[in-house]
C-alpha positions in Angstrom: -32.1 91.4 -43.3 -33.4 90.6 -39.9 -32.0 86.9 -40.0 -28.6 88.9 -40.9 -28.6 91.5 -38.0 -29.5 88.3 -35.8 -26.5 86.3 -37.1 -23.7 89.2 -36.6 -25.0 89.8 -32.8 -24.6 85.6 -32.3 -21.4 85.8 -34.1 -20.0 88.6 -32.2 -21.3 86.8 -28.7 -19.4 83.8 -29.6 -16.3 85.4 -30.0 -16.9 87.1 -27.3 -17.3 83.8 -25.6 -14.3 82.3 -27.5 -11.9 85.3 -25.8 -13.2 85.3 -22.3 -12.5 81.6 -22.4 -8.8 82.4 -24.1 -8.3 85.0 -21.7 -9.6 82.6 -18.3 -7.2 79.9 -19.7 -4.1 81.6 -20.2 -4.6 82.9 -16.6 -4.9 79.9 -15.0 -1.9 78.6 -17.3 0.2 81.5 -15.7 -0.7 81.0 -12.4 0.0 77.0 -12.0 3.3 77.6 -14.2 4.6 79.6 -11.3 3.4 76.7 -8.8 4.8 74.0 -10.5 8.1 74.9 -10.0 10.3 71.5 -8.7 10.2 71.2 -4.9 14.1 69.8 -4.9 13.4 69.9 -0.4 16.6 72.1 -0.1 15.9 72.7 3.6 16.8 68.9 4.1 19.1 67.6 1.1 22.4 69.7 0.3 22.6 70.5 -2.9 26.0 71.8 -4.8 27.6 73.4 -7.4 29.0 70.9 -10.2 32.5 72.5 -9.7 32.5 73.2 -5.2 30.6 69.5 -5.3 33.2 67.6 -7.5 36.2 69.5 -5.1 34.5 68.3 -2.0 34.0 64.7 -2.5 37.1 64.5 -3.6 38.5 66.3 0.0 36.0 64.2 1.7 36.1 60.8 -0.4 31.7 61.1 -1.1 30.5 60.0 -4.1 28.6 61.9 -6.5 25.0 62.2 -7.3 24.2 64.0 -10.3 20.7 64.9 -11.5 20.2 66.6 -14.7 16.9 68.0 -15.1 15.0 71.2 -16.6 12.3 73.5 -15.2 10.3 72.2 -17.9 10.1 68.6 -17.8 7.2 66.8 -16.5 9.0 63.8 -15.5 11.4 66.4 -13.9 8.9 67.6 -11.4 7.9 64.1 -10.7 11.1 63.3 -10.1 11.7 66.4 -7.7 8.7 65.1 -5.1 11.1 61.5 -4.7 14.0 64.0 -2.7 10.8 64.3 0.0 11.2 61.0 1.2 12.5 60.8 4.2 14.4 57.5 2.6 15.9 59.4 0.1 17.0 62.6 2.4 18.8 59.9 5.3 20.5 58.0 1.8 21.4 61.4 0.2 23.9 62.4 3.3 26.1 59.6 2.3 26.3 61.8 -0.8 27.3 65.0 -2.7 24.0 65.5 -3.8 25.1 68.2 -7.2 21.8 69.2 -9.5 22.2 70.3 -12.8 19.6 72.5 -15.2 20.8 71.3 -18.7 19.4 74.6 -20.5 21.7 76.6 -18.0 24.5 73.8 -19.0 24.7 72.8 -22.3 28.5 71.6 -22.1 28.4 69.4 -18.8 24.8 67.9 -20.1 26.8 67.0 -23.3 30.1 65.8 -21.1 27.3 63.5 -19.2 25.1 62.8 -22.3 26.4 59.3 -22.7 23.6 57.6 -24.1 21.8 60.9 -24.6 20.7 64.1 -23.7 17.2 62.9 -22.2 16.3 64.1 -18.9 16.0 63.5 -15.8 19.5 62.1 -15.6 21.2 60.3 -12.8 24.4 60.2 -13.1 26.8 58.1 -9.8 30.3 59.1 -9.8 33.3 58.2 -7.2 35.0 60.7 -5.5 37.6 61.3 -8.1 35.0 62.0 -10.2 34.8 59.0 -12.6 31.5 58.0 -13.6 30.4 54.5 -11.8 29.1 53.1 -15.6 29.0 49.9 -14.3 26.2 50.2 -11.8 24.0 50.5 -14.6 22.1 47.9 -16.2 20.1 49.0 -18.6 21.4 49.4 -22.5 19.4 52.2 -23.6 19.1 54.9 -21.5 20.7 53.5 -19.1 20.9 57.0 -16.8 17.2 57.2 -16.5 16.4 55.4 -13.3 13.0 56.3 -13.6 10.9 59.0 -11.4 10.2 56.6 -8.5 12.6 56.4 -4.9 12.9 53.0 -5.1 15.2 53.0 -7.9 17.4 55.9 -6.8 17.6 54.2 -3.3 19.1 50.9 -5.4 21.4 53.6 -7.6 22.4 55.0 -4.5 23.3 51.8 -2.6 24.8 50.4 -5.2 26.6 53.6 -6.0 27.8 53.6 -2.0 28.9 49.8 -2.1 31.3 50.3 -4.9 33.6 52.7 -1.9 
């Protein structure tokens, strides 16, 4: 009887153990959710609306940058810290730089999902709005330049040479 007492206290201490350590966890889960949000530097890109974005290159003759992306996405976020280069923000003013959450936009992430609905997505259009397809080298997934500024400073001047 004593070995039983003994085994219900140890049991009841574990799961004790067990739910402090739940508990601890989903707090610290919570916490860096919040703080991993994508840094997209929107004190030093411009950023637009699909629709104002499209209306203005066209006005001004800019291409187009399109980035779909979700809150969610790992490669997302890493591909968020790239618009920090000071590279990327001096390239992106040649630009209508136009980002695009495809949860929040189901029908333009299926109007863009050419080879896909992956993310991220960078898509290069022309002013008029007509995708630049033949920038792109890759077969498959060919809209997925990677998470790196090197390759979306080569999109981007190769997007901007085709003017």
């Amino acid at each position: 009887m004593h070995v039983h007492k003994r085994m219900i206290k140890l049991k009841r201490k574990t799961l004790f153990i067990i739910m402090c350590l739940l508990s601890l966890t989903a707090t610290v889960y919570s916490g860096t959710a919040e703080s991993n949000e994508i840094n997209w530097n929107d004190n030093e890109i411009r950023w637009w609306q699909y629709d104002e974005g499209l209306d203005y290159a066209w006005r001004e003759g800019k291409p187009v940058i399109i980035i779909f992306y979700t809150d969610w996405c790992p490669a997302c976020k890493k591909y968020g810290r790239v618009f920090q280069d000071k590279r990327v923000i001096t390239e992106s003013s040649k630009f209508v730089m136009v980002r695009i959450n495809r949860d929040h936009n189901k029908e333009l992430s299926v109007k863009y999902g050419f080879d896909g609905m992956y993310i991220p997505r960078t898509i290069a259009l022309y002013p008029d709005g007509k995708v630049m397809h033949e920038i792109y080298h890759q077969k498959n997934y060919r809209y997925y330049i990677g998470t790196g500024a090197n390759r979306l400073l080569t999109l981007m001047k190769d997007a901007y040479s085709r003017l």
